[in-house]
C-alpha positions, -999 to +999 in steps of 0.1 A: -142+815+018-134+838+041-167+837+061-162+798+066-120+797+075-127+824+104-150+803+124-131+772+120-101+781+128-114+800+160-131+764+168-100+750+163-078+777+184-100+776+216-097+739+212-059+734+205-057+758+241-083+740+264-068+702+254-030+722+255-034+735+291-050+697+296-020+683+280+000+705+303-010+693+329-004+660+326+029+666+316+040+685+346+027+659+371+046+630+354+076+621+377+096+600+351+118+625+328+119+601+299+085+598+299+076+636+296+108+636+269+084+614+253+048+632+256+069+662+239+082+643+208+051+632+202+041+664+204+065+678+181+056+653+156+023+654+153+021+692+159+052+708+140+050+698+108+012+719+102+027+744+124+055+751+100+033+750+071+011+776+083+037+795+090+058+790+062+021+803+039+019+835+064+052+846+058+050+839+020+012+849+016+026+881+032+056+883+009+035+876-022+005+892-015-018+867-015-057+874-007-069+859+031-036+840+033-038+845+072-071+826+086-060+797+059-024+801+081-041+797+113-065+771+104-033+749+097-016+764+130-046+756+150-053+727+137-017+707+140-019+717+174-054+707+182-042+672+164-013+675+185-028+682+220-051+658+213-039+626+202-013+632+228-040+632+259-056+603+241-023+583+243-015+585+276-057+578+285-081+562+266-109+598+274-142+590+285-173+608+266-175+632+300-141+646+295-145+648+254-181+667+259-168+695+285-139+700+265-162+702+235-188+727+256-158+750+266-146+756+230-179+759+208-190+784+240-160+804+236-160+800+202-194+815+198-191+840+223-158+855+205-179+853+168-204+867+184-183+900+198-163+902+165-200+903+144-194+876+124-220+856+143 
């Protein structure tokens, strides 16, 4: 289990960063203030609610002692925030295939470069 929750959430991390710093900056060059209120409640409530969960399971995966308790945490981290990020861009823009595919390139590269230097690749 192990050997398939590491990759994914590393897929999932570099992802929820690239379409984040994307995310940020669209937010920072909107000039209405109810609007960027906006972008970041609909980021809370997509992204939160996984968030907390995976953090909720490391802390009590931690407490109880529960076996690889922390890549199943950051798989559910990583991935409300990658849901997040992303259905927030897509809101704002309908994203063309271009913008999808680089995003896509930058991520599984990183992602395999960073399997690759830990040896699991």
């Amino acid at each position: 289990m192990f050997a398939l929750l590491l990759p994914l959430a590393t897929l999932l991390s570099f992802y929820a960063v690239i379409t984040g710093l994307s995310w940020l900056r669209r937010l920072i060059g909107e000039r209405m203030a109810a609007r960027r209120k906006g972008m970041a409640l609909n980021l809370a409530r997509r992204a939160v609610p996984p968030a907390v969960a995976g953090l909720i399971l490391l802390v009590a995966g931690g407490t109880l002692g529960l076996f690889d308790h922390v890549p199943l945490a950051t798989l559910l981290i990583a991935g409300g925030l990658s849901f997040g990020f992303h259905k927030g861009l897509s809101d704002l823009h309908s994203p063309n295939w271009r913008e999808l595919a680089l995003r896509g390139a930058i991520t599984l590269a990183l992602t395999l470069f960073t399997l690759w230097q830990l040896g699991v690749l």
